[in-house]
N, C-alpha and C positions, 0 to 999 in steps of 0.2 A: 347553426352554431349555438351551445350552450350559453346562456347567459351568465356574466361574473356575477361570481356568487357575492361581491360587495364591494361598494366604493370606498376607498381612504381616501380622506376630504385633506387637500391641500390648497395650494394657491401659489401660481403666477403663472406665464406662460412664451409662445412664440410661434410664427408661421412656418411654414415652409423650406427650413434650409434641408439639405439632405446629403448624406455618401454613400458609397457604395463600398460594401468591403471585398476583401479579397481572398478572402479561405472560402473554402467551397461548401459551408454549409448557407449559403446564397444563392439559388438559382435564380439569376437573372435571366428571364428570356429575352428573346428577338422585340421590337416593340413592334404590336401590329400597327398598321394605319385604322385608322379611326374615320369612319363616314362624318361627314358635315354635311347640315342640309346649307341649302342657299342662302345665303345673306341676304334682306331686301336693302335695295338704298339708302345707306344712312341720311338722318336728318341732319341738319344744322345741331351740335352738340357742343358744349364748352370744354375744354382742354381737361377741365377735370372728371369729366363726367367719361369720357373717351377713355381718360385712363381706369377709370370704375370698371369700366365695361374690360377693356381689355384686361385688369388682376385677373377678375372673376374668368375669362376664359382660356386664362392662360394656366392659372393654377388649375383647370381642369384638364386642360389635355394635359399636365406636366403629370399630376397623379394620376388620369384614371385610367394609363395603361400598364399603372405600376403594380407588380407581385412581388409578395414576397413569399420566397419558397423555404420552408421552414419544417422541421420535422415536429409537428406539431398536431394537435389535434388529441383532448385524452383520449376517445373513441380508439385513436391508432397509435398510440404510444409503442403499442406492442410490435407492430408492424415494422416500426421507423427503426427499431432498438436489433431487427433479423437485417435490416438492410435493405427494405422494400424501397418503394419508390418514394419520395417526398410528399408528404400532406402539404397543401399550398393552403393560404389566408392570404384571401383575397379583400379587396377594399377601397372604394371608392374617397376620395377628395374633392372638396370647393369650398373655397372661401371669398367673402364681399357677396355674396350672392341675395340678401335681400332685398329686392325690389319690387315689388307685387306683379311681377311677372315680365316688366321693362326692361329694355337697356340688354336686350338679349339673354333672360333668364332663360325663359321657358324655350329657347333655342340649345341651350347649356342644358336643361332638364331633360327635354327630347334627347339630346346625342349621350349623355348619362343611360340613358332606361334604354338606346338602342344597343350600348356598350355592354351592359349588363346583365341584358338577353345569353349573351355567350360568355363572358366576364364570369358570371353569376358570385360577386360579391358576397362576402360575411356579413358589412355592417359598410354604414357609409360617414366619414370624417368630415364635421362642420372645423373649420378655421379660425374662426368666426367674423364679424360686421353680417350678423345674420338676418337684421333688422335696421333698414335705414329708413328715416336720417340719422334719428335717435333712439333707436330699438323702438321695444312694446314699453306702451305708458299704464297700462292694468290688466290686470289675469287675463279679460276678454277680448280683449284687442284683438278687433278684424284683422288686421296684419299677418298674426300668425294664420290665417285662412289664405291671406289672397299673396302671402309672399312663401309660403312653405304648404300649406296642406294640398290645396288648391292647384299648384305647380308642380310639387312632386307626388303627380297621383299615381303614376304608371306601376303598372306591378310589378317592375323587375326593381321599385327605388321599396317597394314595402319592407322596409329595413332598420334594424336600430340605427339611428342617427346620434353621434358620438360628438358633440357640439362644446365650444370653449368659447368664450366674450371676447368682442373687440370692442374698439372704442367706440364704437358708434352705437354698442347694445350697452355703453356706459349711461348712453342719455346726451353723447355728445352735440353740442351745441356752437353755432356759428360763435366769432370770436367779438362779435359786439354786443352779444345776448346777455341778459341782468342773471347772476346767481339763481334769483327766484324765479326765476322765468315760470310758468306753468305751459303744462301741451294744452293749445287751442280748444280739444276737443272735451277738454276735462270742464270746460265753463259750459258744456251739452249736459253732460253727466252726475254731475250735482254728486259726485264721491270721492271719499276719503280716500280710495284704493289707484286714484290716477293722477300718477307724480311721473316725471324723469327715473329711470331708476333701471339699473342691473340686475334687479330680484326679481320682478316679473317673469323673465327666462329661464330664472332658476326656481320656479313656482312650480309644486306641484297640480297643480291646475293644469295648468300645459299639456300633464301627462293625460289628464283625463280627456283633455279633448281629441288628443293625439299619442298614441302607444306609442310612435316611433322615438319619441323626442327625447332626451338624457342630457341635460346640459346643467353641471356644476364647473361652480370657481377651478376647481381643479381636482382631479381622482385617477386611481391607475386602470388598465384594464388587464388582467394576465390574463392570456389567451391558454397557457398549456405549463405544467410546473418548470420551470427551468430552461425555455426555448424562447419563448415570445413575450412583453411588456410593452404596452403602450401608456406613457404616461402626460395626462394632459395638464396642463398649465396656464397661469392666467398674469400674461406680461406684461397688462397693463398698467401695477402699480409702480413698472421697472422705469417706464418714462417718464422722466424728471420733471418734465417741462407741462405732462398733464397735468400735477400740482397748482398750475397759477390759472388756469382751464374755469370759465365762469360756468362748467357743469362736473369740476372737479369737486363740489362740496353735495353731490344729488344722495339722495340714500342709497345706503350700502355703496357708495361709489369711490372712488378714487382715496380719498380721504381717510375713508372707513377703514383701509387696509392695510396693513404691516406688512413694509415687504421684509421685514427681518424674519420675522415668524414664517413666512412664506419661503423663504431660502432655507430654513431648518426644516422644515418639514419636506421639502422637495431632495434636500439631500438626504434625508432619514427614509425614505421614499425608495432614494436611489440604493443607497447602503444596502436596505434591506431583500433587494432585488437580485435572483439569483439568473432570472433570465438572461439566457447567449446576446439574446438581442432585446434592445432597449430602444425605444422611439419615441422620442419628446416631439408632441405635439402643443403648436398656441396659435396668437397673432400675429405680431411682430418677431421678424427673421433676425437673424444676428448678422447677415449679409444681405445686402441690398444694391442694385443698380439705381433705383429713386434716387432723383435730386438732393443735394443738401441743403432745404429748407431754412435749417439753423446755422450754413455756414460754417461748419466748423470742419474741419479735415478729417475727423473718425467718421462721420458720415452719418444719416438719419438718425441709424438704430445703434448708435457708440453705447447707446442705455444697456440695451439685449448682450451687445458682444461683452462691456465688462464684468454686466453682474451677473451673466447667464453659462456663458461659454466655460471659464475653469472649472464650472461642476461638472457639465456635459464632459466635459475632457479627463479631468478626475475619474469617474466612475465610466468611463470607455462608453458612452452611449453612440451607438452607430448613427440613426439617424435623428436630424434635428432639424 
């Protein structure tokens, strides 16, 4: 698949919520079953770590048997426009998946590259929390080796990887931890270049170490003029409650961001979009089964459903 010929830089975002439409330029097919290797014995794990594990492999089998049949592709414009058969854009999803290989990653990477084999994928959809606890702390960060390079070696994953920030690549921090907190590992390193921070991932460094990686605050992807957009978003400035967050003040972090500005560019974004179909991709879903944490009756993500949802609805985007 041709590479877009350029990013428009936006900002904010969302995980996982999705429909299905009902005119038939959607083929939905049959879902196949999907091989799992064997599970070994879980260990002793804490209630949250259980739930880590199980996002990450549940938002993989939800995407990675999903198509979208779409008459697209410029190559075959010409074909779809006589009536031929449908160009399919295929593409892989995961998200919460940094962990250096634990917690059942490289179990999730194996059934991805055996998926893929026959799948054979465009490009593959980070979600993002792509880096835990608290993403990458500088350009060289082993992490991106032993939680992404390292794990998805297989040839069927040698693919652009289409990545968006969660909270956890914001540099998130336990809730008793000082503002200034520094990573441990920056008192080895004796440099200016290793703080908490969301810009590490957005470093072109990254790229050098690794072609596959493409992760900005937010930009579109059109796949074909008028059929297919996918536009990515970064909804961690939409959570109220990150604000009072003792790594909501990290650079370029939480603080740093307008989400006013972020809302007008995403609906100038959408405006400008003539694509049938539209797909907002982020972190946080505007629908959730997760517990209510805060207690309040709209639920987790009431942040995503207010400030998110009447645009999505506004400008007819199918999936979100």
């Amino acid at each position: 698949m041709p590479e877009p010929s350029r990013y428009e830089t936006l900002s904010i975002e969302q995980k996982g919520a999705y429909a299905y439409p009902s005119n038939h330029e959607l083929d939905t097919p049959e879902l196949p079953s999907t091989p799992t290797a064997p599970l070994a014995r879980p260990r002793a794990v804490s209630c949250r770590t259980r739930t880590g594990v199980l996002i990450a492999i549940l938002v993989v089998l939800v995407f990675l048997v999903w198509e979208v049949a779409l008459f697209i592709n410029n190559d075959h414009l010409k074909n779809a426009a006589r009536g031929d058969s449908p160009i399919h854009t295929r593409f892989l999803a995961v998200g919460d998946w940094g962990r250096d290989g634990k917690h059942n990653q490289s179990l999730v990477a194996s059934a991805m590259a055996l998926k893929a084999a026959t799948f054979q994928p465009d490009f593959i959809v980070s979600t993002g929390d792509n880096f835990y606890q608290s993403g990458l702390v500088w350009p060289e960060d082993p992490q991106f080796n032993t939680s992404f390079i390292d794990i998805y070696s297989q040839p069927g994953l040698q693919l652009p990887w289409y990545a968006v920030l969660g909270n956890h690549d914001y540099g998130e921090l336990k809730d008793d931890a000082k503002p200034d907190d520094q990573p441990p590992v920056c008192s080895s390193l004796d440099s200016e270049s290793c703080y908490y921070s969301p810009l590490h991932q957005l470093s072109q460094r990254l790229v050098a170490r690794d072609w596959r990686w493409r992760c900005e605050r937010a930009f579109q992807l059109p796949l074909a003029p008028g059929a297919l957009e996918l536009f990515f978003i970064d909804t961690n400035p939409m959570m109220s409650y990150y604000r009072d967050t003792p790594w909501a003040g990290h650079k370029g972090g939480i603080l740093d961001q307008s989400l006013e500005a972020q809302l007008v560019e995403l609906e100038a974004a959408l405006f400008r979009s003539s694509a049938r179909w539209k797909i907002v991709i982020g972190h946080h879903p505007i629908y959730s089964n997760q517990r209510d944490v805060q207690a309040q009756p709209q639920g987790y993500y009431k942040d995503t459903k207010r400030i998110i949802e009447p645009l999505l609805e506004k400008y007819g985007v199918q999936v979100r």
